[in-house]
C-alpha angles and dihedrals in degrees: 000000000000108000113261105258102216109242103256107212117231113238087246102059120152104211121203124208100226102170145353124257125266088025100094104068114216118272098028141101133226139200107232134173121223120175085338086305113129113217148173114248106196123190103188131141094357095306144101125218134173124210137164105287087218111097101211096227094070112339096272111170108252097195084061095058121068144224114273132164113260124217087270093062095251122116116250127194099231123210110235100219101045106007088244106165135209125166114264098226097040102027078219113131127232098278082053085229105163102202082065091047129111128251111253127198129198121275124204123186115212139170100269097033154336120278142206113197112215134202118250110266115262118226107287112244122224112256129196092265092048085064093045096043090049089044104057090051093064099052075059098269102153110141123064127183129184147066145306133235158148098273093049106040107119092049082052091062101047085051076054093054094053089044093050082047093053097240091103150057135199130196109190112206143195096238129020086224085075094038086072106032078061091050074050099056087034093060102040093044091047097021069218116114125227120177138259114212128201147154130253130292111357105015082052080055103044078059095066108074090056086042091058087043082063109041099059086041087058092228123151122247132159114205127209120205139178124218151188115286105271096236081070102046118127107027091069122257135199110296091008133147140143101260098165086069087034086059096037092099098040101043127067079189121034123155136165109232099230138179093264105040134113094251099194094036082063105045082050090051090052102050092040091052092044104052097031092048100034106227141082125322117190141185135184118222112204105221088237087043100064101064103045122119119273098225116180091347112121129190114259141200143205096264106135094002096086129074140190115285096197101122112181115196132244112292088226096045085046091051088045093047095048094050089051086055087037092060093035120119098196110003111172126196106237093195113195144193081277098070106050091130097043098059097101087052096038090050090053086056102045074057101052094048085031085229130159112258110217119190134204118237094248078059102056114142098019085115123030115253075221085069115109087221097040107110093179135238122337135220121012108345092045155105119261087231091073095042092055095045084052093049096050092047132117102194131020113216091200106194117186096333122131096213097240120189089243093056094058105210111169112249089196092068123094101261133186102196113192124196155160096221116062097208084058088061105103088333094155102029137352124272141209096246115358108197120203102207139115096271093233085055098049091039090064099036081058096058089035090062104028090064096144135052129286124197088266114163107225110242103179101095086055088042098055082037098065102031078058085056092051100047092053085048090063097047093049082049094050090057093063114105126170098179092254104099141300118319115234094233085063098044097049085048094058087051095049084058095053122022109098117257101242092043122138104228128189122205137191144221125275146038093336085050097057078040097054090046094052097038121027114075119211130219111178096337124145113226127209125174138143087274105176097014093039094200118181112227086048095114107069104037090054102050081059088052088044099047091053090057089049082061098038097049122049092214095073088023103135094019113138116236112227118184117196123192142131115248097257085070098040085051089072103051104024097120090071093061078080089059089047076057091047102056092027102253117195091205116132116206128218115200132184099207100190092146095235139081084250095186095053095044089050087050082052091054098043088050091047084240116145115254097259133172091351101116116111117205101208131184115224093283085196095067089038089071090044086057097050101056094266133101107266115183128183131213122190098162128052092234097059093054100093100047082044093048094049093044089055100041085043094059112098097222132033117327134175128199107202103204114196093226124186114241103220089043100084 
């Protein structure tokens, strides 16, 4: 064997204290940090001694094994995963061969502490995911969630390099599930993408649930996963599977980063797909991709790729639409999900024909219930203001709304539906006029056109008059009380009395989301909810996802996050109420604790099949918060909802009220 050649330290060393002395017992080895480098501390034979932490063979960690005699009566640091051995004073393995030995790195033993003296750094190179990474913040990507692991590690560091730049920021959760339904809330709050990030194999497929939330909510995401090395695709590895085919049906854009691609190309594809088509964008990141070096490859930005998105209709089909509202008796405006944007302009119009404005429930909130024209949600989860007003009417102005069987609009009605995307016109039925335009833009060519006055009946006195019924109608509801918990009706008045106006609020799936929709009334408040999926579990994630928009754009910038779900739904997500702790998430939490999945008990009841399986068994969810670091208040009495609300509201940090809510009383 070659004699050992002691390792000379450079002038320059940086030396890292890695442990203090006396800690280390002789004959075992340590896992230690100096400068993010991960290395092996040995104490053996009255010596101390630092090499890499990586065993070569398959990355063990060599910090984690331990020294045992070999057959040849000398000592061996043995890896843990595979028993390779190197020795622990030399890094160099049996053979002595020293392109298979380990780095080692000079070791010094002081009075306060033992350490290891380090190299300067040399200049980091740009790697693949550095491109990537730059360029996605400059198509607006500033928000990540997600989790790191070891197959995406070195994407990971170049997320950590935008962060450290201040161009980024990253939200680490406890479940990638979250990590997308917050990508979800993000995007349908802001219409903006960030990214959810994830391993191989099962953390790729925890994404999917949010991915598809937001797909059929045509929201824009951008998802992020690791993978397998490229040289072991195909035989199965560990954590393998085929996620191009896995993401097929949830992403209009889905690509593997190889060797060979254009890696900015890609990552510009992928943006681009996912903000003008409003859906998922996804891209695989091969574990030996991620850290090559980058080459010729520069970031890039959406500078020339992006167009106008103003579409006029038709001047014929405009003409044709206006004498249809022109002839019209009792037209009313059905406003859905759709036109968001348009509501200035759709609520001048509703003023100018004096006509009621219905919402679907996806839409709740795009015109105040304070308004004098707003008739409330329609369809299931609605007022019977707005059914009636749908009933009596003679044309429906369908702006934005996908006609969804839960919304029951009446396909038998005359209907001008007016869109932006062509396969929404008449998608689920045929209508009397179906307009292609940028809703805005129809909106205004409409008043521009429909100047005069038609032979509109105005409908605003019976409108006022039977809001005012219904009012009446929940109060008298509020009061019921079976001594088995909180109606909703009480508790979504409360709400209605002390959530801000201009609040974002989430909301769930079940029997307190029917309930939201019926009872609260919204002023300015901004509404997100699973429309089309309708996943439990939705509420709390996206008001994470929602809260970080309201820090990464200045228009919701100071607007409170209010999640609303039964415990059936928070159940699914409450670890990450530890996350909302950890980055400091103002985000209160309003939660209908009835023990039971309500909704699917009540289905139970309207089909004549027994209750069965819907019992919940829950743990106090108030003290739950408090042990995780947040505010957690309990009601158990009507009368006790607004005090319980503020104080929540009021607490700068995560808070829950755990309302004791009856069951029947929805």
């Amino acid at each position: 064997m070659k004699p050992i050649e002691p390792i000379v330290p450079v002038p320059d060393m940086d030396w890292r204290r890695v442990l203090a002395t006396g800690v280390l017992p002789e004959g075992r080895v340590t896992s230690v940090t100096a400068g993010g480098r991960q290395l092996a501390l040995i104490h053996f034979s009255g010596q101390y001694a630092a090499m890499d932490n990586r065993c070569p063979h398959q990355g063990g960690p060599l910090g984690e094994g331990s020294i045992e005699a070999g057959p040849e009566g000398r000592c061996w640091l043995r890896c843990p995963w595979h028993g390779w051995d190197f020795d622990p004073l030399t890094g160099l393995p049996p053979g002595g061969h020293e392109d298979t030995g380990q780095k080692m790195y000079p070791v010094e033993v002081r009075e306060d502490g033992v350490y290891v003296g380090l190299e300067p750094e040399k200049p980091r190179v740009p790697t693949v995911s550095d491109v990537m990474a730059q360029t996605m913040t400059a198509w607006g990507v500033s928000r990540v969630f997600g989790m790191v692991g070891h197959s995406n590690l070195g994407l990971a560091e170049a997320l950590r390099a935008r962060e450290a730049a201040g161009e980024m920021s990253f939200v680490g959760v406890r479940h990638e599930g979250a990590a997308s339904f917050a990508c979800s809330g993000y995007a349908k709050l802001s219409g903006r993408p960030a990214a959810c990030l994830s391993i191989a194999g099962p953390g790729a497929t925890n994404l999917l649930t949010g991915l598809f939330d937001a797909k059929v909510d045509r929201a824009p995401v951008l998802a992020l996963t690791g993978q397998v090395n490229v040289q072991v695709f195909g035989p199965g590895a560990f954590q393998e599977i085929d996620l191009a085919s896995a993401f097929a049906p949830v992403a209009r854009f889905s690509q593997t980063v190889l060797h060979t691609s254009n890696h900015t190309e890609l990552i510009n594809l992928a943006l681009k797909t996912a903000i003008v088509e409003r859906d998922v964008a996804h891209l695989i990141f091969p574990d030996d991709v991620q850290t090559l070096p980058a080459g010729k490859q520069t970031p890039s930005s959406p500078r020339g790729r992006m167009a106008g998105t103003d579409i006029a209709p038709p001047p014929d089909v405009l003409l044709q639409a206006c004498s249809m509202i022109a002839a019209a008796r009792r037209p009313v405006i059905v406003a859905g999900y759709g036109a968001r944007s348009a509501m200035d302009d759709i609520i001048a119009l509703a003023g100018r024909l004096g006509v009621p404005v219905l919402t679907t429930f996806k839409a709740k909130g795009q015109i105040s219930d304070r308004h004098p024209l707003a008739a409330g949600v329609l369809g299931r989860s609605g007022t019977p203001v707005a059914s009636w007003f749908m009933n009596e009417a003679d044309l429906l102005l369908a702006f934005g709304s996908s006609f969804a069987n839960h919304t029951g609009i009446e396909p038998s009605k005359s209907i001008i539906q007016v869109d932006f995307e062509r396969m929404a016109l008449g998608k689920f039925h045929p209508v009397t006029l179906p307009v292609w335009g940028e809703i805005g833009v129809t909106v205004r060519a409409m008043l521009e056109k429909l100047s005069g006055h038609g032979s509109w009946v105005d409908q605003a006195p019976e409108l006022r008059q039977r809001v005012n019924d219904w009012r009446r109608e929940k109060e008298s509801r509020a009061a019921d009380d079976q001594g088995r918990g909180v109606s909703s009706a009480a508790i979504f008045a409360a709400l209605t009395r002390c959530a801000p106006a201009d609040a974002v609020i989430a909301v769930d799936v079940g029997n307190n989301t029917y309930s939201f929709g019926r009872y609260f009334e919204c002023a300015e408040q901004r509404i997100l909810m699973s429309g089309y999926l309708g996943s439990i579990g939705f509420a709390f994630p996206a008001a994470m996802g929602a809260w970080a928009a309201t820090r990464d754009f200045a228009e919701y910038s100071g607007r409170k996050v209010i999640s609303v779900s039964g415990d059936g739904g928070f159940g699914q997500y409450m670890a990450e109420f530890t996350t909302a702790v950890k980055y400091g998430m103002n985000i209160t939490h309003i939660l209908l604790n009835n023990s039971e999945l309500g909704k699917i008990s009540k289905e139970q009841k309207a089909g004549a099949w027994p209750v069965w399986q819907t019992s919940l068994q829950n743990p106090s969810f108030s003290a739950f918060a408090r042990l995780c670091g947040g505010k957690g208040i309990r009601v158990n009495q009507a009368k006790d909802l607004d005090s319980a609300m503020l104080e929540a509201l009021a607490f700068p940090g995560p808070s829950l009220v755990e309302i004791m809510s009856d069951a029947e009383l929805v």
